[in-house]
N, C-alpha and C positions, 0 to 999 in steps of 0.2 A: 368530436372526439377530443379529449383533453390530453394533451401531449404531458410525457413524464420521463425525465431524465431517470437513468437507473444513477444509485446512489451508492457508492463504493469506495471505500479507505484503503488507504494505502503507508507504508510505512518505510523512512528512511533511519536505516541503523547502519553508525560508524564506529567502527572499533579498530584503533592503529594505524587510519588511513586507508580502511577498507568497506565498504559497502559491502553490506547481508542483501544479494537477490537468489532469486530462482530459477530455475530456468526447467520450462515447461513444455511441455506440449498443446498446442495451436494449430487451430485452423490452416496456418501459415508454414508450420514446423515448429524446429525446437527454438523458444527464445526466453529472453531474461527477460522479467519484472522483481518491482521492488513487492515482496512479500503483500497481498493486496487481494480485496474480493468485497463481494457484495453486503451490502448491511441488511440484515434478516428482521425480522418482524417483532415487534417486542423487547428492540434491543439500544440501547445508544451507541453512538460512535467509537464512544474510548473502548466500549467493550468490545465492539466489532471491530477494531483493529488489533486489542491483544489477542481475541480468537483467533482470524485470521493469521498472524503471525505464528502463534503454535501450531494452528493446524497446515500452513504452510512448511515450517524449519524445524520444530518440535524444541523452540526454543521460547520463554515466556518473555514478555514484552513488557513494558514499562513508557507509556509513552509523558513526555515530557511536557510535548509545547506541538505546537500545528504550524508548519512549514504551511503551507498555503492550501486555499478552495480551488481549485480548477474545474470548467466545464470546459469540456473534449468530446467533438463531433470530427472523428476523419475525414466525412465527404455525407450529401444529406442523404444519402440512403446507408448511413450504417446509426445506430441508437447515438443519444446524447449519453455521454455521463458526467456526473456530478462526484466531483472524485476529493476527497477530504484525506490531503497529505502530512503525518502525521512525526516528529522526529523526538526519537527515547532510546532508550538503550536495550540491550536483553542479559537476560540470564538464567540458569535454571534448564542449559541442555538437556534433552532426552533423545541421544541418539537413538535407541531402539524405536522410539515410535514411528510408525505406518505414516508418512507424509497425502494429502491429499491426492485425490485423485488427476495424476496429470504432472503431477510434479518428481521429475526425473531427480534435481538434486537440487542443493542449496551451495553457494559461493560467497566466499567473501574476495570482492574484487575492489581492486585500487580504481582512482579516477581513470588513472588511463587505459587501465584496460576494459572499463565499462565504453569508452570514447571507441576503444578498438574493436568494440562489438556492436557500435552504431545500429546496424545495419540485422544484426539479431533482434534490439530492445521490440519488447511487444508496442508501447506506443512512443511518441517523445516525450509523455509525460517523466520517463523514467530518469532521464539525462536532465530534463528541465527540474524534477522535481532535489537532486546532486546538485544541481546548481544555484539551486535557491538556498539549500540547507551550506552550502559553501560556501555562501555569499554574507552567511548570519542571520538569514531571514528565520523568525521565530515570533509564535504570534500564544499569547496565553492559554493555556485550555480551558481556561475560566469564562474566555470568548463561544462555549461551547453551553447549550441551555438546552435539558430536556426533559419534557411534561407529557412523561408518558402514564396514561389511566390515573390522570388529575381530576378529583370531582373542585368546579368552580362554586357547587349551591352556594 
């Protein structure tokens, strides 16, 4: 059997000293993540994180630059992911729109009180991925390459 990380973006947006998360329904209860989901089939990453962020906050995404690649396995019986942390801004609210399935609301929270919800966040990616985009970490998105239904004849 050929083992395969699932492949999932994620997105860090600040505005005024405040992080854009969600906060959802899990397994676990209700907890925050940074706006984030799976990458579907036919699709490249920049797309699959503006989607993902609309259809998370019904706000349009813009991403900039890729805060970091992370893979994250919590313990070896839960899946690996390969998680592509992505940092842009937004614009173009739609509050009326229907947010995804699972998703209670959208927050814009300051560092410390994303720090004081520890113990909510879905994984540590979420606090680590605050911290790197904090720190100035910022990587091109021109570091990003994709050859999707390339004929090479």
């Amino acid at each position: 059997m050929v083992w395969k990380p699932h492949v999932t973006v994620a997105a860090v947006v600040e505005r005024d000293g405040r992080f854009l998360l969600v906060e959802e329904h899990t397994p676990h209860g209700l907890q925050f993540n940074q706006p984030a989901g799976h990458l579907e089939e036919n699709e490249d990453l920049i797309a699959a994180v503006k989607r993902e962020v609309q259809e998370e906050t019904a706000w349009q995404f813009e991403p900039e630059s890729l805060v970091s690649v992370q893979l994250w396995r919590k313990n070896p019986d839960y899946p690996s992911f390969m998680r592509f942390c992505f940092a842009g801004h937004c614009h173009s609210h739609a509050p009326e729109q229907k947010l995804d399935e699972g998703i209670v609301a959208t927050h814009w929270l300051s560092y410390d009180e994303i720090v004081a919800e520890r113990h909510r966040l879905r994984s540590p990616l979420v606090l680590f991925s605050v911290d790197e985009f904090l720190s100035g970490q910022r990587f091109p998105l021109s570091l990003l390459k994709s050859f999707l239904d390339v004929d090479y004849a």
